[in-house]
N, C-alpha and C positions, 0 to 999 in steps of 0.2 A: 345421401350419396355425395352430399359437395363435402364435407366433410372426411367424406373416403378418399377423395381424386387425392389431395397431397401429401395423405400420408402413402400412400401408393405409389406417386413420383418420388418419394425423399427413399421411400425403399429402395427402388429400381437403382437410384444413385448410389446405395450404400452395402450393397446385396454382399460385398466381400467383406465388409468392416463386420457384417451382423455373422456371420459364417467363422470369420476372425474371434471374433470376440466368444462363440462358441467352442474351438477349439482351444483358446486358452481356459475357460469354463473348463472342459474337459482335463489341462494340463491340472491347473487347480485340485478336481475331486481327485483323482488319483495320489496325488503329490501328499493333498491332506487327509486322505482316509489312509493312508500307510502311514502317515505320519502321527494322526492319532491315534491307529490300532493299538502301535508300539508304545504311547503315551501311557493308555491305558489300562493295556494289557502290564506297561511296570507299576502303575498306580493300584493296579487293584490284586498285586501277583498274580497274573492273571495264566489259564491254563486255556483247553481248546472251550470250554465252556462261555469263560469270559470275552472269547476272538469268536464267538458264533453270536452273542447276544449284541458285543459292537457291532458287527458287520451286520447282524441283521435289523437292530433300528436304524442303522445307517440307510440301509435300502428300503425300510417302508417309509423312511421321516422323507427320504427322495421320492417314493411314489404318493404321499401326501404333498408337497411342493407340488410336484407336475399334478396333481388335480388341481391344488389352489389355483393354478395358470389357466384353467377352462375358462377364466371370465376375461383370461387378457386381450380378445377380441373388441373389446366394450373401453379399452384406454384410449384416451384422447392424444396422449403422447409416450407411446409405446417405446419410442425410440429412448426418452430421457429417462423412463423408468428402467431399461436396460443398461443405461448407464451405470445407473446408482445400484442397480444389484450386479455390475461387477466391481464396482466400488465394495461395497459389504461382501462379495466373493473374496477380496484382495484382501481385508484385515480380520476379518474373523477368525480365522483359523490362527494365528499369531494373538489374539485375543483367550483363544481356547485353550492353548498348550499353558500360557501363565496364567491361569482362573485354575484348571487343571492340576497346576502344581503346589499355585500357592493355596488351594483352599482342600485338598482330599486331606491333610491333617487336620483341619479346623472344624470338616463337619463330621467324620470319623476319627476315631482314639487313634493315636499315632501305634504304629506295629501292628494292630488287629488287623486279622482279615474278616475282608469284606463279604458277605454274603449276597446271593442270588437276588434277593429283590433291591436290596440294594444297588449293587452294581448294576443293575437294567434301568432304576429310575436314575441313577449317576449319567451313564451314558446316554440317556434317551434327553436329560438335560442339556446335557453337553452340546451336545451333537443337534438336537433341535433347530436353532436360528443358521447354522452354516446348511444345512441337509434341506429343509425347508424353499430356504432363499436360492440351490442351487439347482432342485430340483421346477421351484417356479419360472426358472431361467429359460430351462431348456421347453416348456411349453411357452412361455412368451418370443421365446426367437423362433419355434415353428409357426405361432401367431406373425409375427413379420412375413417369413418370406413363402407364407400359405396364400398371403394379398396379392402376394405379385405371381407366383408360380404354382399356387396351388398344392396336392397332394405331392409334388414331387421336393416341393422345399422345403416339407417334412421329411422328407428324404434326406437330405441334401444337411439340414441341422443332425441327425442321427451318426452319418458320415464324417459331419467333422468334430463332433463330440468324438467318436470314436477314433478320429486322428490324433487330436487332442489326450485321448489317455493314452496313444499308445505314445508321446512321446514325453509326457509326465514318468509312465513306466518306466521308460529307458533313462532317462535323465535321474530318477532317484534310486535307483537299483542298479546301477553301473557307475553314476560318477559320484553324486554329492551325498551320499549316503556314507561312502568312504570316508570323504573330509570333513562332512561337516555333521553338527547336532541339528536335531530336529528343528528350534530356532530357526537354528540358518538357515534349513534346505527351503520351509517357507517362507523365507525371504523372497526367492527368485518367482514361483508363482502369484507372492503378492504385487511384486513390481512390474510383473509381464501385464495384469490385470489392470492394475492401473492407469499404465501408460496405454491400454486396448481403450476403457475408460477415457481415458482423456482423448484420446483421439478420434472416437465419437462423439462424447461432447462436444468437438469442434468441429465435426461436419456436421452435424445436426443442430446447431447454435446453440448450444446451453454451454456459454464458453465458464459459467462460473461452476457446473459442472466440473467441467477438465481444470479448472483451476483448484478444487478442493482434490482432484485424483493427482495432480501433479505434487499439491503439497501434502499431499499422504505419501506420495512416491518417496521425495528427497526426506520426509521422516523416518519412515521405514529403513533407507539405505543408511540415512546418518545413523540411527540407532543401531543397525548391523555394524556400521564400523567405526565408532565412540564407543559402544559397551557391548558386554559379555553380557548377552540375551540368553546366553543356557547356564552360563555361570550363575547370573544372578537368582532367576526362577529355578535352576536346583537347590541354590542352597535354602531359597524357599522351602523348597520341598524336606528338604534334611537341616534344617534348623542347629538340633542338635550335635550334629557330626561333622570332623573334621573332614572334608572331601580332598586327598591329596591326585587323584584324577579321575577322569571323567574322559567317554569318549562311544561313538558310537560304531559300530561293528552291520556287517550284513545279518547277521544275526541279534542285535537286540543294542539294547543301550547297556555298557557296561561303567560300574562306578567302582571305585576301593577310597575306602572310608579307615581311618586311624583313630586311635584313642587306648591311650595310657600303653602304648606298644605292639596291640593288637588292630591287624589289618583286617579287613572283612571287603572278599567280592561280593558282589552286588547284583545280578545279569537282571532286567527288564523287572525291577524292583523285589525281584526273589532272592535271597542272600546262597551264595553260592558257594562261597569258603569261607574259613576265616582262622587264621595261623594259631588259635589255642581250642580246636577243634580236635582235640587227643583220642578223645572216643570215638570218634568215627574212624579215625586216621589208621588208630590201632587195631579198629576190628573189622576194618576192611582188609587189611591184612591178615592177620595174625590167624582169624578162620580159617581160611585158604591156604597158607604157608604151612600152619600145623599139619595136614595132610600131609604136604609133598615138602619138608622142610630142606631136602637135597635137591631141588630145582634149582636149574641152571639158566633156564632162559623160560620169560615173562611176559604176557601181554596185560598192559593196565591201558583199559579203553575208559579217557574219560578221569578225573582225581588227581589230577599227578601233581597240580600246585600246590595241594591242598598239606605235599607233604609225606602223602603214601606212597610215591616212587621212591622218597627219599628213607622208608618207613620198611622196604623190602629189600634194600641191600643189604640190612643187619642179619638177615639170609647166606647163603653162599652163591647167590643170585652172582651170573657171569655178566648178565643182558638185561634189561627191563626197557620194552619197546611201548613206550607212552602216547598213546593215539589221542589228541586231540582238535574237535572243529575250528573252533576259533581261533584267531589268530593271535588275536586283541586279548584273549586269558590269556596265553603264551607271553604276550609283550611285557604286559602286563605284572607276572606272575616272575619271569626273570628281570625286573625293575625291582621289584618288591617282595621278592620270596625269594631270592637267587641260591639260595642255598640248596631249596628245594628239587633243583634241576640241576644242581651245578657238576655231577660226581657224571663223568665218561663213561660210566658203564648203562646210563639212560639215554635212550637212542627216543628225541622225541620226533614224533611224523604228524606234522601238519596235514588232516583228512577226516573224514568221514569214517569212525568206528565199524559202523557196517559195512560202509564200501570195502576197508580192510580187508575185516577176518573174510570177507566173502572172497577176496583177490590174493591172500596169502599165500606163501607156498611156505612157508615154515612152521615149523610142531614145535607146542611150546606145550612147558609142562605143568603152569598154571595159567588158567584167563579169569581175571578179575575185572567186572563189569561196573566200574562205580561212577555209573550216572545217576540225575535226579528218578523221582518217581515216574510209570507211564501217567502223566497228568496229559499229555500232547499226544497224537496219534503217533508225532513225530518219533517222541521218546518210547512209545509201546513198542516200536520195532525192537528194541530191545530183548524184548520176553517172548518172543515167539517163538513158538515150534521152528517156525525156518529159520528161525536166527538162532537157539540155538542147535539146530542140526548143525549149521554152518562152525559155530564156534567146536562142537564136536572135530571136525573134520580138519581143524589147528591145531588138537589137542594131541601130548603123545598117546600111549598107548592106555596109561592110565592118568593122565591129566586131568586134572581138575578145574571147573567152571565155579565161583563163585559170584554174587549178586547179592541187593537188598531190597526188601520193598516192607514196607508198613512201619511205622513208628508201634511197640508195644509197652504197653503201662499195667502188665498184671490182671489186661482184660482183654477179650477177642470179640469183638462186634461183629454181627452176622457177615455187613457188609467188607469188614476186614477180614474173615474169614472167606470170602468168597474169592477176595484177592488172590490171599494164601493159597486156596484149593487151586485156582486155577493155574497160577505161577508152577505148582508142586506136580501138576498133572501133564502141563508144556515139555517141563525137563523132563520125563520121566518116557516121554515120547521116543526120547534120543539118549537118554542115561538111566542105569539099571540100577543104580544105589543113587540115594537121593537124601540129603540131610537139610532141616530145617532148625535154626539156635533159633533163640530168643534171644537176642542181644540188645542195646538200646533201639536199633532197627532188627527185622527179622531176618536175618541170612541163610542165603538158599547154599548148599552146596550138594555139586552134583558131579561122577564119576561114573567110568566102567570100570575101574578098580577098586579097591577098599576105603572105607572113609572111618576115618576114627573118632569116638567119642570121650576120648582121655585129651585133651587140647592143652590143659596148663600141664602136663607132664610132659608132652611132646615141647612146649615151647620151650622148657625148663630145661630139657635135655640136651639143645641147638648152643642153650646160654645168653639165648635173647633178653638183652634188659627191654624192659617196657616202663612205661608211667604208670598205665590204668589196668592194661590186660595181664593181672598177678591171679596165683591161685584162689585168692580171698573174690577177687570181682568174678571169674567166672565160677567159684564155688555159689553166689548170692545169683549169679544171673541161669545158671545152667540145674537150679534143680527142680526135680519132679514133677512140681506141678505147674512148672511152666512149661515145662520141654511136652505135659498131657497136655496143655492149652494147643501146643502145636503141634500135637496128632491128630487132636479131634478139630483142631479147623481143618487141616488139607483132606479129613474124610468128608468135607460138605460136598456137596454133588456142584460143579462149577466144569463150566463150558473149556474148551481148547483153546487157548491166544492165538489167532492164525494172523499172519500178514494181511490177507484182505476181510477180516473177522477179529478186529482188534477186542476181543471182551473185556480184557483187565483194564486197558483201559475204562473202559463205559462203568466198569464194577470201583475203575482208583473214583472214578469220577463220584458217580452214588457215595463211596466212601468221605467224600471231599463237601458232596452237600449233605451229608449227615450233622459235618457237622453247627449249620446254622438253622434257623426256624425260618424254612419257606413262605413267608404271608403276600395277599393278593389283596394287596389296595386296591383302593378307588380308582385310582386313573390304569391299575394293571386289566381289574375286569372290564371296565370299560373298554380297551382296548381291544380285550379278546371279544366283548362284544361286536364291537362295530367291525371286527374283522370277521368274526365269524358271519356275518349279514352279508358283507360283501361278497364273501368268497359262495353263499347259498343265492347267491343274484348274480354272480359271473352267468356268461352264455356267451355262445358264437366265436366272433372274434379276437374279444376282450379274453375267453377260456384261454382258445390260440395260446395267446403271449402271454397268459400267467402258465400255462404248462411249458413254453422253451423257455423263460425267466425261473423257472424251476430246474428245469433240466443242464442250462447253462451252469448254474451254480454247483448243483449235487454232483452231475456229472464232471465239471473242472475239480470237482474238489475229490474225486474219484481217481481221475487223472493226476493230479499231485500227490496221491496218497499212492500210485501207483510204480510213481518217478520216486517217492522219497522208498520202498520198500524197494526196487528193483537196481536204480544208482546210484542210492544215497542221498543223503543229505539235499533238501530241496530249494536250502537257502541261496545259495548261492547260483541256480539257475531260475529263479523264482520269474526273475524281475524277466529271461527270455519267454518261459511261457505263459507270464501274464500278457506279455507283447506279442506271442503270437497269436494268444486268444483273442486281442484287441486287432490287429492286425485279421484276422479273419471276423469279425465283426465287419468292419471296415469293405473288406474286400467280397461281403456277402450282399452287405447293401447300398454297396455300387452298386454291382451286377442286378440288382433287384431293379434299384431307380432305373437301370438303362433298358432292361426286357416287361416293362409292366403294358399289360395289354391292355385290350377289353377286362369291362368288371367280372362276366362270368366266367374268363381264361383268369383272372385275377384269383378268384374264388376257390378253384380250382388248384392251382399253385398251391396257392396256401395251406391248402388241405394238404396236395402229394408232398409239401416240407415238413408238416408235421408228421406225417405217416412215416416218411425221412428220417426225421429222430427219435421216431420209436424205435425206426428198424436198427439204428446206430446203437443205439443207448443197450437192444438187445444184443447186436453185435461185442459193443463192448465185454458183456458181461461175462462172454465165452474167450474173447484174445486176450485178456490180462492175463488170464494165466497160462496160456501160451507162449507170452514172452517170459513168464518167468520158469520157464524150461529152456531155453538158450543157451542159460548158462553163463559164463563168468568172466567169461573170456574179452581181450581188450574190444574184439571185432564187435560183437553180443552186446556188447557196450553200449557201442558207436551206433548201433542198428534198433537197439531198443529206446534212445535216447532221440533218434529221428521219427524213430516211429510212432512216439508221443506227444512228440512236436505235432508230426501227420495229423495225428487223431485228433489234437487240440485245434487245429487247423481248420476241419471238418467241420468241427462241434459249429465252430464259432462264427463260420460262414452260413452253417444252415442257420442257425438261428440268426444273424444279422440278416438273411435277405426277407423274412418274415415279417421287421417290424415297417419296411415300407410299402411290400404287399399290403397286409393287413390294413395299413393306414389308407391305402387309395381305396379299401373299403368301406372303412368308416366315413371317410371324408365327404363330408356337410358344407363347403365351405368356408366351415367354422375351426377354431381347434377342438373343440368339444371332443371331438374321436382322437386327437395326437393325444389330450391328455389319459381319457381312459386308460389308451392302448399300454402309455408310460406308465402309469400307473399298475396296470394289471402285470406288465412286465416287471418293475420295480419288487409288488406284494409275493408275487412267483418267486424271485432271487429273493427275497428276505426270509420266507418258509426254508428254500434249499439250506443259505447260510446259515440259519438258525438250527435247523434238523438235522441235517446230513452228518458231519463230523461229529456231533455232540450224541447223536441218540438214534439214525436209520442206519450208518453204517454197522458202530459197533452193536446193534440189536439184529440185524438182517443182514447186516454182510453188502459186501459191492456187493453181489449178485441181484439180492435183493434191492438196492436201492438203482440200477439199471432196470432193473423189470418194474417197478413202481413209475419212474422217468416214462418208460416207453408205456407204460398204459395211461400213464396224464395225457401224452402226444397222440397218441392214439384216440381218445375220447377226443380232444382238440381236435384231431384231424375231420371225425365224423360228426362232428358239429358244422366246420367250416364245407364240409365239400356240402358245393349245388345241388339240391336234387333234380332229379329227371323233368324235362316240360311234359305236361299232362300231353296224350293224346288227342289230337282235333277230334272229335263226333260230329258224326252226320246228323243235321238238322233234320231230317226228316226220321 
């Protein structure tokens, strides 16, 4: 015990530095797991597969840290070891973005893509010593202030973690995200860390401590402003290629790359145009035009740099109204393509393609959809039954919708085939003639008017010169037995594309791992070993928080799929409703620290919170699609967009008042129960992130994956409530 008395006074003295220094902890994760998703996700062209498998070693390698933290009770100087791992908080991640870059060519073939085991041992590398070391953080600083304040200063670390991300949130999704590269943005939380660092160090006397964090500091800053830190680690990364800009967008990191006169966009390391792209350019048009070749006014959502705006005034096109999200392709694209936008009769709108056609009041007499594949859930909105009713309902009277999806090579794979059937069975929901080409991609065209299958005579007739699209290439691409390959793919029996029921997705996706060899190493089974023990020896408590660590995730990610299908595009409000789900975190486990009673009223709680988000998680599953009956209108808008906020609001408060309940249950005096708890809540959130988006939505639908949430919470809840005291009996 004498050995306790002063580390116990040096707390008491230091109770806001240790609280400090967890909220910047918190600025930190947030800052660098957005910062790496997007790293990774352009290193490994990555799709919603590859953003399920980061995000989810991210959060078990965290809930492995906060177990590692169960022995930090047993440190003799807790305080100086808190130092030093916010010291490796501050440079690691600025360590990771350049290993990251410079070496994904060195241990994979430059251009190949990477496959699924692969990428998961990549990431789970990566990401290991920062995830590790931050997740030990947050169990050693409720070890500090559990000495002096007990179960409520496990509280109180929870709360300012959670202050802590929400204004990493706000800070790189509102400011520096705009101006600055990845490099940079981690610049600011390595500095904030550091100097937190050093100024523990010097109240707690390890002044040589704050002198290694000070002269990290003035390194860190000089190197931010002496050299080009994304300059130089990109050209790492592209060796080969002239980079004439680079820059980073609320949407992804985008590059254009030159050589021998050809540009080539680049978005989050997927190649996205590039100015001697003739065949795409030609037959994303030229399908669609040949139909309605006296069109006067044109929707192209998505392509317009690439050339194809400039590719359908050789039409008698009056209008061609070019919807594009980004602003940064835009910028970009009129720097370096200017031709391709330059003609006044392209009317471009900076927006959201869905939010558009959905808001439109004009009939146009063709819509041409030339975005990427559904790889993202994002991008599946695209193919839906509701989107296209909605594109239907822009269209004139016989308008035409054309689209692409599959690369074809003279063969149709079950799983491309299911693509095909399902895409073929969406439109056919909302349009009564339906044509499938085979072209170098498979082009969907779809009408309540006639569609024709004579193309190089109609184009011939207009007097369109072309490069590629001549009678000779669609004689080689359009006969017999390809045009059979694509009858008998869209007769496979294949599900509906619904807004909250993305299947083509989940089907692009299976199509996407087809094509690598799946293999489960050593350290893969092992993993699912030891998770699979853990999760068959959860019980109680611990169930509790790995069921709302589950439900937190699947249902936010619910939530976002619900904002990106109802107002669009979800990038650019991303960064508000990661801050209100942080922000109700926050504001759940206040309110918990300040009503926690007795242990059996405690028990109790806990339970009627879980029972809470079941009955939410149910609730949800019935008003999303309530609000997407509202309707279109600007009001519908404004009220649907609050009302997600609400609901995120909800989510995030019931589950933040849970992990301090919970905690005043476990609590031993020890941390032993702060780390379980983190831990169980951690493995929860890394199931969600991992399943949800990737494989429970698009297989079961929200619906399903709200009714799965609410019966985890449920089993939680009836573990956690008290049972009854036995009845007294008469002794006699």
């Amino acid at each position: 015990m004498s050995d306790q008395k002063p580390i116990m006074l040096a707390v008491t003295g230091q109770r806001r530095l240790v609280l400090l220094a967890v909220g910047a902890l918190g600025v930190s994760c947030v800052m660098t797991q957005l910062a790496l998703m997007r790293e990774l996700l352009g290193a490994f062209s990555g799709n919603e597969l590859v953003l399920g498998l980061v995000l989810g070693n991210w959060l078990l390698l965290m809930g492995i840290g906060a177990w590692l933290g169960r022995t930090s009770d047993k440190l003799q100087k807790p305080l100086a070891v808190l130092v030093v791992v916010q010291i490796l908080v501050a440079v690691l991640p600025l360590l990771q973005v350049f290993l990251l870059r410079a070496l994904r060519n060195v241990v994979f073939v430059r251009g190949a893509a990477v496959g699924v085991s692969e990428t998961f041992l990549s990431a789970l590398i990566l990401l290991l010593p920062y995830c590790l070391v931050a997740g030990y953080a947050l169990t050693l600083a409720c070890s500090l202030l559990a000495r002096e304040e007990g179960a409520s200063g496990i509280g109180h670390v929870y709360v300012a973690d959670s202050i802590g991300s929400i204004g990493g949130g706000v800070l790189f999704s509102f400011v520096l995200v705009r101006i600055l590269d990845h490099a940079g943005i981690l610049v600011y939380p390595a500095v904030l860390n550091l100097l937190v660092a050093g100024a523990m160090g010097i109240r707690t006397g390890h002044k040589w401590l704050s002198t290694i964090a000070g002269a990290l500091a003035v390194a860190v800053v000089a190197s931010a402003v002496l050299v080009d830190l994304d300059g130089v680690s990109t050209a790492w990364q592209y060796p080969r290629q002239h980079i004439v800009a680079r820059a980073n967008s609320p949407y992804g990191k985008l590059l254009v790359t030159e050589s021998d006169g050809q540009f080539d966009f680049i978005e989050n390391g997927v190649p996205l145009t590039s100015t001697r792209d003739d065949q795409h350019v030609e037959e994303a048009v030229h399908y669609a035009m040949a139909q309605r070749p006296l069109a006067r006014k044109v929707l192209l959502v998505g392509g317009g740099i690439s050339g194809t705006a400039r590719e359908l005034l050789k039409y008698h096109v009056r209008r061609v109204d070019y919807v594009e999200l980004d602003p940064l392709i835009l910028e970009f694209g009129r720097k370096y393509l200017p031709e391709n936008l330059a003609d006044n009769r392209i009317k471009v709108i900076n927006t959201d393609g869905r939010l558009f056609v959905r808001q439109t009041g004009e009939k146009y007499d063709v819509v041409i959809v030339d975005v990427p594949e559904p790889s993202t859930a994002q991008l599946n909105r695209f193919f839906t039954v509701e989107f296209l009713a909605e594109v239907k309902r822009a269209l004139s009277s016989d308008g035409v919708v054309s689209f692409s999806l599959g690369h074809y090579e003279n063969y149709v794979s079950p799983d491309l085939a299911r693509m095909l059937a399902s895409a073929c069975r969406s439109l056919e929901q909302s349009f009564p003639n339906v044509r499938v080409i085979p072209g170098g991609k498979v082009f969907f065209l779809a009408s309540d008017g006639p569609l024709f299958d004579d193309i190089a005579s109609r184009i011939e007739q207009q007097g369109v010169k072309t490069k590629l699209m001549n009678r000779h290439y669609l004689d080689a691409m359009l006969t017999a037995d390809r045009m059979m390959d694509m009858q008998n793919a869209i007769a496979q029996p294949a599900a509906l594309n619904m807004d909250f029921n993305p299947v083509l997705y989940f089907y692009h996706l299976r199509h996407w791992m087809s094509q690598f060899k799946i293999g489960f190493g050593l350290l893969q089974v092992l993993l699912l070993v030891l998770l699979g023990v853990y999760l068959v020896r959860l019980r109680g408590t611990a169930f509790v928080l790995f069921a709302s660590g589950f439900a937190a995730t699947t249902l936010e990610i619910v939530l976002l799929l619900a904002f990106q299908v109802l107002c669009g595009s979800v990038y650019h409000q991303l960064g508000i409703i990661v801050t209100v789900f942080m922000a109700g975190l926050a504001l759940g486990a206040v309110r918990a620290n300040r009503r926690m009673k007795s242990r059996g009223n405690t028990a109790k709680h806990l339970a009627l919170l879980a029972f809470a988000i079941a009955g939410y998680a149910m609730l949800l599953a019935f008003l999303l699609p309530l609000l997407n009956r509202l309707g279109d209108t600007a009001a519908a808008l404004v009220f649907i967009k609050a009302a997600i906020a609400l609901l995120t609001l909800i989510l995030a408060a019931l589950v933040g008042m849970q992990f301090p309940l919970a905690n005043r249950l476990e609590f031993d005096g020890t941390v032993a129960g702060a780390s379980r708890l983190y831990t169980a809540d951690f493995v929860g959130a890394f199931l969600g992130a991992l399943l949800a988006s990737t494989l429970l939505i698009p297989l079961i639908g929200v619906t399903g994956v709200c009714l799965l949430a609410a019966a985890l919470n449920f089993m939680g809840g009836a573990m956690a409530f008290p049972p009854k005291a036995a009845p007294l009996q008469s002794a006699a």
